[in-house]
DRENZAFI-202616 format. One record per residue: residue number from 0; residue in one letter; x, y, z of N, C-alpha, C in turn. Coordinates in pm, 1 decimal. Layout:
% DRENZAFI-202616
<site nuba="NUM" milo="A" n_px="X" n_py="Y" n_pz="Z" ca_px="X" ca_py="Y" ca_pz="Z" c_px="X" c_py="Y" c_pz="Z"/>
...
% end
This chain:
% DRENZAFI-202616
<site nuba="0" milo="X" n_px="10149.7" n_py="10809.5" n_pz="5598.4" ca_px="10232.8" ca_py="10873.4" ca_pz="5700.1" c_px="10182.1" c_py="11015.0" c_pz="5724.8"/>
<site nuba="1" milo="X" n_px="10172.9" n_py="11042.4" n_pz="5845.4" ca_px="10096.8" ca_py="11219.9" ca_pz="5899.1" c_px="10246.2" c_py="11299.7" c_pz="5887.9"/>
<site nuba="2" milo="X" n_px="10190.9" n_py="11395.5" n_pz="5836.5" ca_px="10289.1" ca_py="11519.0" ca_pz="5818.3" c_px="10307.1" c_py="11557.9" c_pz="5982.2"/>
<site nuba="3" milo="X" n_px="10419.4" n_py="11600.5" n_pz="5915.2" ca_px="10418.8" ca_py="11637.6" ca_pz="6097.0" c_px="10435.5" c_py="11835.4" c_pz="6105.7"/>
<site nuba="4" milo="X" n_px="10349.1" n_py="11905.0" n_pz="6223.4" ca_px="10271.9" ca_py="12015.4" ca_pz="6224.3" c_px="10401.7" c_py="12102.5" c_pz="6219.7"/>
<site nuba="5" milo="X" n_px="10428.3" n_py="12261.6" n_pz="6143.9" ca_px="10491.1" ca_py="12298.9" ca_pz="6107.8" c_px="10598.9" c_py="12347.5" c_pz="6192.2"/>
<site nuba="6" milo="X" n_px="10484.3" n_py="12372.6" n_pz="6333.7" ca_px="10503.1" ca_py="12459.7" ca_pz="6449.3" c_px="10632.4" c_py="12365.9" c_pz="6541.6"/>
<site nuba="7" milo="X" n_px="10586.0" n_py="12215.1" n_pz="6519.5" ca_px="10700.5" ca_py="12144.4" ca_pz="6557.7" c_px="10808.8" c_py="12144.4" c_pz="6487.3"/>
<site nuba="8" milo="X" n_px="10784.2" n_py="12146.5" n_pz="6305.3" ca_px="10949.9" ca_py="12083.1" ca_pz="6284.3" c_px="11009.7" c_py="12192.1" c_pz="6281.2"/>
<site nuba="9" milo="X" n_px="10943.0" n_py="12339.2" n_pz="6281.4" ca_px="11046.3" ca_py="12479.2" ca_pz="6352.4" c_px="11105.1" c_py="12439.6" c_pz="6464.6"/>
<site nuba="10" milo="X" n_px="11032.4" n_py="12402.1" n_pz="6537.6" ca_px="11101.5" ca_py="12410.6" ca_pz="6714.2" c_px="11210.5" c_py="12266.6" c_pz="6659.2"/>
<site nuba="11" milo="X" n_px="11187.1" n_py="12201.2" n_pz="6616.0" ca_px="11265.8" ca_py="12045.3" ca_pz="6632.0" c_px="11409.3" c_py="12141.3" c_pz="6522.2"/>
<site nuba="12" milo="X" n_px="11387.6" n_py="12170.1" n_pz="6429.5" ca_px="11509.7" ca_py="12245.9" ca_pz="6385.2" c_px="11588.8" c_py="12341.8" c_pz="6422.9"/>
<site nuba="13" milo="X" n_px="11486.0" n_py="12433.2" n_pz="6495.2" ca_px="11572.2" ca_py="12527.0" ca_pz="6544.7" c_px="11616.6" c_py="12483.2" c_pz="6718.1"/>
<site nuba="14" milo="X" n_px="11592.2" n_py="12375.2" n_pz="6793.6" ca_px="11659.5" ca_py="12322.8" ca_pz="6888.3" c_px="11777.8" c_py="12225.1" c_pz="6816.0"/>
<site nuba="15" milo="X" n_px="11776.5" n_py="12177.0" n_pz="6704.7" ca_px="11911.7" ca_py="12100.5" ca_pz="6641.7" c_px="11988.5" c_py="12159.9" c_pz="6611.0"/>
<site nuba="16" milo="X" n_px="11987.9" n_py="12343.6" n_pz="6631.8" ca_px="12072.3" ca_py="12433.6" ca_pz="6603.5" c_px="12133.2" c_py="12500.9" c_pz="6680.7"/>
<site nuba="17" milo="X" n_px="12063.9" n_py="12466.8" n_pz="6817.4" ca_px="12146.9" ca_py="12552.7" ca_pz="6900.6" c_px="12052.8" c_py="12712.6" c_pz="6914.6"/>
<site nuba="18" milo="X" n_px="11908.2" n_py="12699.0" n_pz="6823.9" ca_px="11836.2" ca_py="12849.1" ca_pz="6837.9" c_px="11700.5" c_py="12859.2" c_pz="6898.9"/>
<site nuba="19" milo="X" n_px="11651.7" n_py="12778.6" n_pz="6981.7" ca_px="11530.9" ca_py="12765.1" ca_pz="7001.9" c_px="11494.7" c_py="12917.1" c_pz="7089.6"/>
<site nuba="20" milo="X" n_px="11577.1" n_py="12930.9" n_pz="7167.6" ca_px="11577.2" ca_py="13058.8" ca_pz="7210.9" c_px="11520.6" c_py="13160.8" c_pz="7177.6"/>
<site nuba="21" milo="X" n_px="11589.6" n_py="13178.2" n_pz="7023.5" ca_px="11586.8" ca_py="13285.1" ca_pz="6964.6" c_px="11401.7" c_py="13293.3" c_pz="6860.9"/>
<site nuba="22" milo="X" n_px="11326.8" n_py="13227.3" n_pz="6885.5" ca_px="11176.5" ca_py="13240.4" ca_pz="6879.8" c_px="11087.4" c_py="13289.6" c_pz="6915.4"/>
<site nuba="23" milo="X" n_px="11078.6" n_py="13393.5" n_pz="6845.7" ca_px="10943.2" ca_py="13458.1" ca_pz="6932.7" c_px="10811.5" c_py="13492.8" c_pz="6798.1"/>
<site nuba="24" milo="X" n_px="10680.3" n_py="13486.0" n_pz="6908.8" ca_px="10576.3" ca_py="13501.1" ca_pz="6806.2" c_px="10502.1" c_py="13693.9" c_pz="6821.8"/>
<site nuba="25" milo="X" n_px="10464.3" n_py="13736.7" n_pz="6713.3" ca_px="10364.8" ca_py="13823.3" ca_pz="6716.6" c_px="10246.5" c_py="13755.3" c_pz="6660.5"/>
<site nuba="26" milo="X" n_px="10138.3" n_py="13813.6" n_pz="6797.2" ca_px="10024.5" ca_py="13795.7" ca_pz="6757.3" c_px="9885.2" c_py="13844.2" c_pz="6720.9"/>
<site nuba="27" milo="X" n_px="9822.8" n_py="13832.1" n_pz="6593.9" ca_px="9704.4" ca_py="13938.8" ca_pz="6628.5" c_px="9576.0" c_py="13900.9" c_pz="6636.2"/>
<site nuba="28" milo="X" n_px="9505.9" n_py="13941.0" n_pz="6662.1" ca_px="9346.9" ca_py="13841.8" ca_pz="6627.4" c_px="9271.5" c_py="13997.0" c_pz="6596.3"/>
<site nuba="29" milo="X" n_px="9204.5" n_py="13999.4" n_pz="6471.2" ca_px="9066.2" ca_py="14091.2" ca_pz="6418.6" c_px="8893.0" c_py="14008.1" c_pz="6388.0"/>
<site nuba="30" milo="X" n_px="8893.6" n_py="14066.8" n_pz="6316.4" ca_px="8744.7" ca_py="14001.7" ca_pz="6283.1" c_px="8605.1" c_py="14032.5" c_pz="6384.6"/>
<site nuba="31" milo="X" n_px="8533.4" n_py="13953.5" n_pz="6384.7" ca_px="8435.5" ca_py="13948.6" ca_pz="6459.9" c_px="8460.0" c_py="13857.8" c_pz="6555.0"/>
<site nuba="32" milo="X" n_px="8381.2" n_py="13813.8" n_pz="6659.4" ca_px="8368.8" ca_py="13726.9" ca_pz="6746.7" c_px="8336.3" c_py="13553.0" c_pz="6697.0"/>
<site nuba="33" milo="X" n_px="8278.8" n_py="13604.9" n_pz="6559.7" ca_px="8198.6" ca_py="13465.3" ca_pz="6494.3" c_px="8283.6" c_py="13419.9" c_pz="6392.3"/>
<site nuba="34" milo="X" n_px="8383.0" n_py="13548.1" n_pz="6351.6" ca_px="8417.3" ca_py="13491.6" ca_pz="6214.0" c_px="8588.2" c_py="13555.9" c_pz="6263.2"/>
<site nuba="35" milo="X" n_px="8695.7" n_py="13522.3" n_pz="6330.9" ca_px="8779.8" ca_py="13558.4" ca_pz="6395.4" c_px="8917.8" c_py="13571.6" c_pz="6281.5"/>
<site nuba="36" milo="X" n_px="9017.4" n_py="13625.5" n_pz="6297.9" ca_px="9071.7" ca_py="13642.7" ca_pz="6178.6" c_px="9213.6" c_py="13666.5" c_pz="6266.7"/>
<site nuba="37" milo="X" n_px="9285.9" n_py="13524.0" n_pz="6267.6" ca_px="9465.1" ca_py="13581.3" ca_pz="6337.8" c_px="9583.5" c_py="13592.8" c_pz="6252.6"/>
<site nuba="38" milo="X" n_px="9639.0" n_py="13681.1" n_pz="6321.4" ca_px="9762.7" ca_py="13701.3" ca_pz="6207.3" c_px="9921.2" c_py="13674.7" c_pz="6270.8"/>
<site nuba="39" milo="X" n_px="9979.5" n_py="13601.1" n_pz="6218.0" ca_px="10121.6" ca_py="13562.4" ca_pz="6319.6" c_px="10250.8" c_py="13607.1" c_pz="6226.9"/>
<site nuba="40" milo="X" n_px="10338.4" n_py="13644.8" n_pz="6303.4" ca_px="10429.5" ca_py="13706.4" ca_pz="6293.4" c_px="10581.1" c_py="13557.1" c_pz="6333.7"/>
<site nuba="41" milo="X" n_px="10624.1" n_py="13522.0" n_pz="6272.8" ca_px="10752.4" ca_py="13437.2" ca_pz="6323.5" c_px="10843.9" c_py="13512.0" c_pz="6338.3"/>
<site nuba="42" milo="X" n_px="10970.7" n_py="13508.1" n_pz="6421.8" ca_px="11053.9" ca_py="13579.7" ca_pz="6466.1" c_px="11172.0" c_py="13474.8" c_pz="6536.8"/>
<site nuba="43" milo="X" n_px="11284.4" n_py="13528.8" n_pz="6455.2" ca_px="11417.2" ca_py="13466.0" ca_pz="6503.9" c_px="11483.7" c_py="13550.1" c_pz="6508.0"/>
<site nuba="44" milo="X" n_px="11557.9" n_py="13618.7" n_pz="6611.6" ca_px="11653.0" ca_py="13720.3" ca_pz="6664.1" c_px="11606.0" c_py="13790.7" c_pz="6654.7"/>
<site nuba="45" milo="X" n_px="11458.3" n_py="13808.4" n_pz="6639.6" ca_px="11398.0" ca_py="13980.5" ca_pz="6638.6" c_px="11373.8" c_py="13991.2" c_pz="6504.4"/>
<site nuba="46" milo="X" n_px="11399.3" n_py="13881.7" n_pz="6417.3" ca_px="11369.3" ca_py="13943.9" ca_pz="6277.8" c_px="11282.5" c_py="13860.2" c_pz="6217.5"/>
<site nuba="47" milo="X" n_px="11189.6" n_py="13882.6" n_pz="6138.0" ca_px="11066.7" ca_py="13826.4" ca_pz="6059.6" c_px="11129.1" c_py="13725.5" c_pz="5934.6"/>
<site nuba="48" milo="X" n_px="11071.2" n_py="13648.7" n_pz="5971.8" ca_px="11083.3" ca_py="13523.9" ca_pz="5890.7" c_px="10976.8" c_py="13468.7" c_pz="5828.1"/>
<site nuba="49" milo="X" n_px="10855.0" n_py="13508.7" n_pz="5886.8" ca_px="10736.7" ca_py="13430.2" ca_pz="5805.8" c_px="10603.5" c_py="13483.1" c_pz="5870.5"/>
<site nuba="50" milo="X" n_px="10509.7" n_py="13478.1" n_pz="5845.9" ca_px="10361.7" ca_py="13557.7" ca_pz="5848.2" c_px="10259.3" c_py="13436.4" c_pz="5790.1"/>
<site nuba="51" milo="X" n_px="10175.1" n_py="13437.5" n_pz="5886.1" ca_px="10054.2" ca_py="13390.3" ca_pz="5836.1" c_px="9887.8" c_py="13430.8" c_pz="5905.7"/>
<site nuba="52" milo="X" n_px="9770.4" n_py="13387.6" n_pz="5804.8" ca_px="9695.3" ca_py="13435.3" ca_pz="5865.2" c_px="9585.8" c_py="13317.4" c_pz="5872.3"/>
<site nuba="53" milo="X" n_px="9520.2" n_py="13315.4" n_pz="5941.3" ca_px="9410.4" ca_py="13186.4" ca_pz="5968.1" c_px="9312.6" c_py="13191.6" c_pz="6079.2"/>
<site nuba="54" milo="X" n_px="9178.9" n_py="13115.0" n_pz="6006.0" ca_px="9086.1" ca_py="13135.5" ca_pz="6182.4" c_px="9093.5" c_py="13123.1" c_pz="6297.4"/>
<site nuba="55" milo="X" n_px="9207.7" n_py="13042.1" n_pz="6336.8" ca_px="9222.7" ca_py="12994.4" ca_pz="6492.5" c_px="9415.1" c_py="12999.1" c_pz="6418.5"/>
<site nuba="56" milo="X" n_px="9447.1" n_py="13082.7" n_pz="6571.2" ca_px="9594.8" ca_py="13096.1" ca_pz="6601.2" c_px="9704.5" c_py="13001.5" c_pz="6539.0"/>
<site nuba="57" milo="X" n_px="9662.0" n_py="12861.5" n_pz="6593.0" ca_px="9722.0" ca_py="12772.9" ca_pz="6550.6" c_px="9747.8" c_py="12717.0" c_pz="6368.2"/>
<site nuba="58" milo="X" n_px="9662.9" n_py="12772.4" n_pz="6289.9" ca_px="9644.2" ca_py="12786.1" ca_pz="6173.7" c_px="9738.7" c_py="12868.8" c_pz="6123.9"/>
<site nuba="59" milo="X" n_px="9784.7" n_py="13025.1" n_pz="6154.1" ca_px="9810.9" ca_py="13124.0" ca_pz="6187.0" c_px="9982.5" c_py="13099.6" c_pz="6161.3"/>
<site nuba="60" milo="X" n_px="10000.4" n_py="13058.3" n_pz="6327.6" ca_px="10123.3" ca_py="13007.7" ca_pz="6320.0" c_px="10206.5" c_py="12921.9" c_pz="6207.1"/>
<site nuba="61" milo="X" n_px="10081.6" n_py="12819.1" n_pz="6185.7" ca_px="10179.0" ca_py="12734.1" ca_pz="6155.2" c_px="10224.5" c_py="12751.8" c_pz="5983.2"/>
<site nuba="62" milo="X" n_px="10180.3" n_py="12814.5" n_pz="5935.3" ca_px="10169.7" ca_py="12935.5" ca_pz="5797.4" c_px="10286.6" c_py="12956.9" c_pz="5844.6"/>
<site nuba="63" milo="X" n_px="10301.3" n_py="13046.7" n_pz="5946.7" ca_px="10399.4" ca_py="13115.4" ca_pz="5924.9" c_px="10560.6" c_py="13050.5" c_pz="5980.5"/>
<site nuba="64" milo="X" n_px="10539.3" n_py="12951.2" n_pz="6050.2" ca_px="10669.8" ca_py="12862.9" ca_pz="6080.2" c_px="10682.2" c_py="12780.4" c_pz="5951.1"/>
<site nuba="65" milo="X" n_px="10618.6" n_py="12698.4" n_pz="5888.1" ca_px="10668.8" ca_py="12664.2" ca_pz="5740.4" c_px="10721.0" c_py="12786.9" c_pz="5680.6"/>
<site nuba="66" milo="X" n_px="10694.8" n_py="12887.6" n_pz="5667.6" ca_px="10795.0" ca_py="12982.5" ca_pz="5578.0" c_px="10890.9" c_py="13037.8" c_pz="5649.0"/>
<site nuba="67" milo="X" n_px="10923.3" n_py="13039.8" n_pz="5764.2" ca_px="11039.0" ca_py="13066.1" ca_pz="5865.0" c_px="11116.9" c_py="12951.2" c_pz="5845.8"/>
<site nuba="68" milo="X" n_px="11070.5" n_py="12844.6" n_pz="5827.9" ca_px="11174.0" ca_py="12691.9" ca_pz="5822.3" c_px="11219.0" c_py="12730.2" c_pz="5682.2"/>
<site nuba="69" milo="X" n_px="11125.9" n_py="12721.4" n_pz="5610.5" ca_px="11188.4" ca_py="12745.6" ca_pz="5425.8" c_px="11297.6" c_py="12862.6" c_pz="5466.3"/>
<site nuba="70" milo="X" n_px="11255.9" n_py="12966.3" n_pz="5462.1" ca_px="11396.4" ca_py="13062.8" ca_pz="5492.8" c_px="11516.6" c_py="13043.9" c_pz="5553.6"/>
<site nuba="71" milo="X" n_px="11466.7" n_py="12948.7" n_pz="5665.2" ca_px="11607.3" ca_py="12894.6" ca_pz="5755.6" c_px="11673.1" c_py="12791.8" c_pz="5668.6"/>
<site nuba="72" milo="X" n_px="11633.4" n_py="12691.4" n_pz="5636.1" ca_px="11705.8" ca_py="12590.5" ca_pz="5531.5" c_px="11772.8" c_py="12659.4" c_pz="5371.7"/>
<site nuba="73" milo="X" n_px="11708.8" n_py="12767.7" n_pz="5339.3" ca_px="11739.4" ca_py="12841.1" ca_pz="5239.3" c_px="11884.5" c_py="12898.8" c_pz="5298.3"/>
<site nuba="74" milo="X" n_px="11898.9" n_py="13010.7" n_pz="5386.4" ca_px="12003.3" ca_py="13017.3" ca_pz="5439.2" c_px="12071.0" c_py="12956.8" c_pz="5485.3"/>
<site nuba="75" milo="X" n_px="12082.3" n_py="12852.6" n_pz="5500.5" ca_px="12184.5" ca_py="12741.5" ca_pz="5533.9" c_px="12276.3" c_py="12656.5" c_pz="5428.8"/>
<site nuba="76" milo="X" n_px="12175.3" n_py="12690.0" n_pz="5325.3" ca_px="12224.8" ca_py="12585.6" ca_pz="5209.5" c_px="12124.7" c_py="12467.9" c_pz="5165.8"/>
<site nuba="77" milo="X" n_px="12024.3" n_py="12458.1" n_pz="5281.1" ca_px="11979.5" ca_py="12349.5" ca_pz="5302.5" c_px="11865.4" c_py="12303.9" c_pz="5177.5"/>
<site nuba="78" milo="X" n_px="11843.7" n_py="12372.5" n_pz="5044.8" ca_px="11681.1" ca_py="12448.0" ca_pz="5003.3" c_px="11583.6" c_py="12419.8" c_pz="5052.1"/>
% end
């Protein structure tokens, strides 16, 4: 069975909540041109939930929406 990508089961949880809204990304990209280096920021109501860093964005993100989901289920009760 394929895992399913982190970036979705954020959005699929936080639309079963009534918060999809409330998502927003920071984004950064450093490095070189060859060897690229992004850094993402998760954000629910303006507040940081999770960080990640990886070669391509999508890597990036999705670092950091698994630890935005862990935090959200943590606060819920959910562990």
């Amino acid at each position: 069975m394929s895992r399913v990508d982190p970036i979705v089961e954020l959005n699929n949880y936080l639309q079963s909540t009534g918060q999809l809204t409330a998502l927003s990304w920071k984004d950064s990209k450093g490095g070189s041109a060859h060897s690229p280096q992004w850094n993402s920021v998760c954000k629910i109501y303006g507040r940081e939930y999770g960080t990640g860093t990886g070669a391509q964005k999508h890597l990036a993100r999705g670092t950091a929406a698994a630890q935005a989901l862990n935090a959200l289920r943590d606060e819920a009760g959910g562990g």
